[in-house]
C-alpha positions in Angstrom: -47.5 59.3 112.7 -50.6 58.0 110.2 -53.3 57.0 111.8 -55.3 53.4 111.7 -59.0 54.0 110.1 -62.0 51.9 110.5 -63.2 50.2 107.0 -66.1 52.2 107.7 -64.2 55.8 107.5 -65.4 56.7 104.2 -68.9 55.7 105.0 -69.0 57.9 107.8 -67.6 60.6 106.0 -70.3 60.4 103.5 -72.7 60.6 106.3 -71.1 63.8 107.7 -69.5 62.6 110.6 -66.8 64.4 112.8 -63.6 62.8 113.9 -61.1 62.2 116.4 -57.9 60.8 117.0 -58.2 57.5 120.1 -55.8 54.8 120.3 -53.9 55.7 116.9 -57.5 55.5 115.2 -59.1 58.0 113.3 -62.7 57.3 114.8 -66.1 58.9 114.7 -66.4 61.8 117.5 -69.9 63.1 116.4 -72.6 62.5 113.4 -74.9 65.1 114.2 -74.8 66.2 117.8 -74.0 64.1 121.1 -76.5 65.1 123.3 -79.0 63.8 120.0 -77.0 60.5 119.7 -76.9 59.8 122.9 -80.6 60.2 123.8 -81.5 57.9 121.0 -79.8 55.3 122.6 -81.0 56.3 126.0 -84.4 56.4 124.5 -84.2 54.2 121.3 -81.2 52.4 119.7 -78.0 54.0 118.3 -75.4 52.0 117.0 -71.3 52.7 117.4 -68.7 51.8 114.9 -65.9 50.4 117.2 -63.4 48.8 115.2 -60.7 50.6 116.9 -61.3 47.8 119.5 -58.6 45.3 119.8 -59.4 41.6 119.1 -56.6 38.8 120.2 -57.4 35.1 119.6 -55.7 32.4 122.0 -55.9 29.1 120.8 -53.7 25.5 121.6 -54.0 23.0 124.2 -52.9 25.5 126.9 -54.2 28.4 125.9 -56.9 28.8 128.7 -53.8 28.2 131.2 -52.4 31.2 129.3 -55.4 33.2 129.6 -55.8 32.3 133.3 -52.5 33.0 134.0 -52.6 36.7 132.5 -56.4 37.7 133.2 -58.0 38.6 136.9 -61.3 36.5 136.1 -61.9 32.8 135.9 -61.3 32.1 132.6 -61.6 28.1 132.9 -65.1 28.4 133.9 -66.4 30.0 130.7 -68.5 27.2 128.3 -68.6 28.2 124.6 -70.7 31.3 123.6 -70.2 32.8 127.2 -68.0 35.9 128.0 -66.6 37.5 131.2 -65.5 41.3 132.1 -61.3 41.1 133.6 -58.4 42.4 133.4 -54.6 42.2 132.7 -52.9 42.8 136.0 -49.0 43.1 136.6 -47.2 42.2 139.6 -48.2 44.8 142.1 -52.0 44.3 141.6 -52.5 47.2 138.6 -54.8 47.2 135.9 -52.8 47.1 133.0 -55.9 46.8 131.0 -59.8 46.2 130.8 -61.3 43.5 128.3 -63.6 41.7 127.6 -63.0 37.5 126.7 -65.1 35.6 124.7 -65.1 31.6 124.5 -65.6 30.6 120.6 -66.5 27.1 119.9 -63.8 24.7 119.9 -61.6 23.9 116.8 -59.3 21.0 116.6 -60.6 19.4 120.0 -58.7 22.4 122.2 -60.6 25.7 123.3 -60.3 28.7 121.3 -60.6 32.5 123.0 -61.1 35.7 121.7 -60.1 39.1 123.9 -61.2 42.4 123.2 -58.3 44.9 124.9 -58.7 48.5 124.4 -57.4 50.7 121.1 -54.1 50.9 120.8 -53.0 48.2 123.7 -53.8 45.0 120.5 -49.8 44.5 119.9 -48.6 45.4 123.2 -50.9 42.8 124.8 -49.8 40.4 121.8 -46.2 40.4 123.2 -47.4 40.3 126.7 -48.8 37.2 126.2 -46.4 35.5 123.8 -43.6 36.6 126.5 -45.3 35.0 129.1 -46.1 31.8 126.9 -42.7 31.1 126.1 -41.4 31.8 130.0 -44.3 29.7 131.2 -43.4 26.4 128.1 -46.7 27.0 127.2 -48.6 25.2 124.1 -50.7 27.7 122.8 -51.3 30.4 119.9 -51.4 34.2 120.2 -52.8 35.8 117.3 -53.4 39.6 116.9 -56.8 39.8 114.6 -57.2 43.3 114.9 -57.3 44.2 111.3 -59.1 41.0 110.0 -62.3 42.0 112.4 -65.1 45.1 112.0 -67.0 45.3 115.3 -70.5 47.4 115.7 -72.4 48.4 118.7 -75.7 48.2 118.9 -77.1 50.0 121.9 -80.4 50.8 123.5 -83.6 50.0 125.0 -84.8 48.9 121.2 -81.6 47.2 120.1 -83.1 43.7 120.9 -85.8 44.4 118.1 -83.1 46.2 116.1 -80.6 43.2 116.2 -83.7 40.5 115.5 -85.0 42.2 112.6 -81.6 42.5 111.1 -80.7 39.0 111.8 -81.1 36.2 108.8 -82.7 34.6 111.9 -84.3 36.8 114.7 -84.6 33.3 116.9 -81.5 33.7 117.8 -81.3 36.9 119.4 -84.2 36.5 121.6 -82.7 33.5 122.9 -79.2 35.3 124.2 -78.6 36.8 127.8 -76.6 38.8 129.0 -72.9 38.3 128.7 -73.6 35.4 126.3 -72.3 34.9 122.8 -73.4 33.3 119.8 -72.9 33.4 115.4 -75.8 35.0 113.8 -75.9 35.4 110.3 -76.6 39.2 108.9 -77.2 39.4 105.3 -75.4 36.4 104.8 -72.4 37.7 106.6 -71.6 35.6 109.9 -70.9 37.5 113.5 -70.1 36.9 117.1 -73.0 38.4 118.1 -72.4 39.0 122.3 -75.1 40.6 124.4 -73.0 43.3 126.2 -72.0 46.8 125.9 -70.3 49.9 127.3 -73.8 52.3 127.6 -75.5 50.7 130.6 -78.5 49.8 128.3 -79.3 46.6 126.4 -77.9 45.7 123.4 -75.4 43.8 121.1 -71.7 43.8 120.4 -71.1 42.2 116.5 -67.7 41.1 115.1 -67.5 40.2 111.6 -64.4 40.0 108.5 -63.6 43.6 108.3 -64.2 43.5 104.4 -67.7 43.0 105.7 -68.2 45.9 107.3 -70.5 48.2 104.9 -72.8 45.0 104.4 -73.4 44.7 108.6 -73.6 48.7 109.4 -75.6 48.6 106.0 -78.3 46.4 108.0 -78.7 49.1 111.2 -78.7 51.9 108.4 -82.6 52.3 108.3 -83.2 51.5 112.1 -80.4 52.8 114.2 -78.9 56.7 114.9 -75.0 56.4 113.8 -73.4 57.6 116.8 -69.9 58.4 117.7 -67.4 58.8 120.8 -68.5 61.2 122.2 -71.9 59.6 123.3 -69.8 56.7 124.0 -68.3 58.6 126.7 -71.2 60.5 128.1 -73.6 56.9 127.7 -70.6 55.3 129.8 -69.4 58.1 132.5 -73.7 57.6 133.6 -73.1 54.2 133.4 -70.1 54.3 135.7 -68.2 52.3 133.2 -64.1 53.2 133.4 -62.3 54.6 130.7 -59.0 52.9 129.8 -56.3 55.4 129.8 -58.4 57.9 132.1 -60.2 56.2 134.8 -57.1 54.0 135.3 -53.6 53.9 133.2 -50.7 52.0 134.1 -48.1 54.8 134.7 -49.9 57.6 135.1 -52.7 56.7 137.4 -52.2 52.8 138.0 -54.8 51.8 140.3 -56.1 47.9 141.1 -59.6 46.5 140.6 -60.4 47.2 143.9 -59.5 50.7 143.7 -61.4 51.2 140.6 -64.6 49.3 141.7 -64.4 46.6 139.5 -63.4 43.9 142.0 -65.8 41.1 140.8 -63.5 40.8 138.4 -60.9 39.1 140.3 -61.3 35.8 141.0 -58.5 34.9 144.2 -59.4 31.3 143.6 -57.0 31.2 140.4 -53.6 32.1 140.4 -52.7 35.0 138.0 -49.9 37.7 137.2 -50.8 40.2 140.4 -53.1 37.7 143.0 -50.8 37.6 145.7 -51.0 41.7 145.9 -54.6 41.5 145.1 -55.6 38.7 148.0 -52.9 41.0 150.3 -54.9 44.2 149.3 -58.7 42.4 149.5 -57.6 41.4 153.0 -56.7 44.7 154.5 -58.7 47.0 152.5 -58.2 50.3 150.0 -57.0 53.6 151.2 -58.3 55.3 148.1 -61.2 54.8 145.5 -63.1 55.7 143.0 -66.5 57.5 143.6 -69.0 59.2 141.6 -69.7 62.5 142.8 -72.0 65.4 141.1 -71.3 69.3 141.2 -73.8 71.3 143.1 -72.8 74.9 141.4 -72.4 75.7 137.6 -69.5 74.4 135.9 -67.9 70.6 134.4 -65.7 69.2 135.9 -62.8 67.5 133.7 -60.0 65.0 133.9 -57.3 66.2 136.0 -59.4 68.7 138.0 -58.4 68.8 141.6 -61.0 67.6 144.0 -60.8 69.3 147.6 -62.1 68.2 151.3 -60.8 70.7 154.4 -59.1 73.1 152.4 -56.9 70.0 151.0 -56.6 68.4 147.7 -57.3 64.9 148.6 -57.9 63.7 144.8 -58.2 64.2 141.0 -61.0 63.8 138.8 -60.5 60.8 136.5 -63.6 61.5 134.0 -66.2 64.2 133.9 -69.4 65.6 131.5 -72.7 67.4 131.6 -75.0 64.6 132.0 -77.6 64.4 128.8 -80.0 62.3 130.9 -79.5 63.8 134.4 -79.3 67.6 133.3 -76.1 68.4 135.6 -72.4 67.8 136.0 -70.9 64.6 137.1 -67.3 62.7 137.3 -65.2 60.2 138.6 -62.4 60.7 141.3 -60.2 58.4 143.6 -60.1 60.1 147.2 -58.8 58.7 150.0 -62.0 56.2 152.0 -62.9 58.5 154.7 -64.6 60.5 152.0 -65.7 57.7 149.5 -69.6 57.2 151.6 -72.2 58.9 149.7 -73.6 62.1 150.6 -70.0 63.2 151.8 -69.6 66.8 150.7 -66.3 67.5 149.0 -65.6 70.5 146.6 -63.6 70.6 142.8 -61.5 73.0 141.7 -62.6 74.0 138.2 -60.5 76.0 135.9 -59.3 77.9 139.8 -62.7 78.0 141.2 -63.8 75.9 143.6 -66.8 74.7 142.8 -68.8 72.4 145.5 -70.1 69.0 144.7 -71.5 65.6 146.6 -70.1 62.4 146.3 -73.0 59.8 144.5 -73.6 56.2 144.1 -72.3 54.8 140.7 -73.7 54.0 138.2 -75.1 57.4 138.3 -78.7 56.3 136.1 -80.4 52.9 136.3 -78.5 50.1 134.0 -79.4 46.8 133.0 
């Protein structure tokens, strides 16, 4: 099967970037060395091509009734140029997906909504949505935008001056939080400019017309480290952010918000695909969830590594790297409560060692 490329692939190719296959897109893996690209966003400002990201626009007089209805979060509450972290939940309380929903100003009198689920879920959440808008007799618009949007990351403790000096109007930027939204003009070219990001450092998301897209990465070229995904995943694993498909996937590993530590995302007060399992699981607790924990002999742990307490498996590592920042090996894993407290001394087996290791707070670095 061909895969999808960014309109940027044949700029990055010029610039000597490595790549991978994610999602059904040919992305960036690697410009000129991770641990490099990462610490300039640790230390500087890096900025990710990441227009394998889905984008989903709901529109109509009941399309934040749709969105409510399909998201864990509390979609109704957003005002224009503010966004919210959710996700898509089915019956039984698992994530089906992570992603991240904008409110755009209002066209037409009715709210407008733009979704950003992960690479390769776009169509599948499509007909999700549509299904559920014609069960539900629902007024509203589901349109996949996927291929009409480029979308950049701009990451790092200097992204804020990065992002103003790029911007037709550097006002703007200085006047955004976090998880707020707003259009800002770059070389002429308009973007939904958001202040979030999947690094656990300041900076900006940008979405702009795809044919666009040389013009916008054009305006970081002079300021910013090109980076690829494989920072993305070392900059996020420190971060404690989950990885769609890894940290949580709906057949393989399906897991609930409250498993996976993300259970601010569900707001009980709303009335969703999956609340009555999440309210019935909030009230009597997790048996299993996701911990950070941090090898104490040589080795990496990786996903699907067994992790072992009492001479028993009691888990399986979801994510793991050498941490760039911390100088050792870290991970994810789901094991069972009793063993989630930090400090708790468990072990991993790695390629049929066992290898021993202590369960950590996440995020495993400071975040903003």
């Amino acid at each position: 099967m061909s895969l999808n490329a960014p309109p940027l692939r044949d700029v990055h190719e010029e610039r000597g970037a490595n790549f991978t296959e994610f999602g059904g897109w040919e992305m960036p893996v690697e410009f000129d060395s991770i641990r490099a690209e990462h610490e300039a966003v640790r230390e500087d400002v890096g900025i990710f091509d990441v227009s394998h990201m889905g984008q989903l626009e709901i529109s109509g007089p009941d399309g934040c009734e749709l969105l409510d209805g399909l998201t864990s979060n509390d979609v109704a509450r957003l005002d224009p140029g503010d966004s919210q972290y959710s996700t898509i939940t089915a019956e039984d309380g698992t994530i089906i997906d992570d992603t991240v929903v904008y409110r755009l100003p209002d066209r037409d009198g009715d709210r407008v909504y733009l979704f950003v689920p992960n690479a390769g879920s776009d169509e599948a959440t499509a007909d999700r949505f549509r299904t559920h808008r014609d069960e539900w007799d629902l007024d509203a618009t589901v349109s996949n935008e996927t291929n009409e949007y480029g979308m950049v990351a701009v990451q790092g403790p200097e992204a804020p001056d990065a992002v103003a000096e790029a911007a037709d109007d550097a006002r703007t930027i200085d006047t955004l939080n976090r998880f707020e939204a707003t259009a800002v003009p770059f070389d002429g070219v308009e973007c939904w400019t958001a202040r979030t990001g999947y690094t656990g450092e300041d900076g900006f998301e940008l979405i702009f017309p795809a044919e666009e897209s040389e013009t916008i990465w054009g305006s970081f070229a002079d300021t910013c480290q090109p980076c690829g995904l494989g920072a993305r995943d070392t900059l996020r694993l420190e971060a404690g952010l989950l990885l769609s498909g890894q940290d949580f996937h709906p057949e393989e590993n399906p897991r609930t918000p409250y498993e996976a530590g993300i259970g601010f995302t569900v707001s009980l007060d709303t009335d969703f695909v999956g609340r009555d399992a999440l309210a019935e699981q909030h009230e009597t607790g997790v048996t299993e969830k996701i911990v950070g924990f941090a090898l104490e002999e040589r080795g990496i742990a990786r996903h699907g590594h067994e992790v072992v307490a009492d001479d028993e498996t009691i888990g399986t590592v979801t994510s793991g790297t050498m941490s760039p920042t911390l100088d050792r090996a870290i991970g994810l894993a789901y094991v069972p409560v009793e063993y989630a407290d930090p400090g708790t001394e468990i072990s991993v087996r790695v390629r049929g060692r066992t290898k021993k290791a202590k369960v950590e707070p996440i995020p495993f670095i400071d975040t903003v």
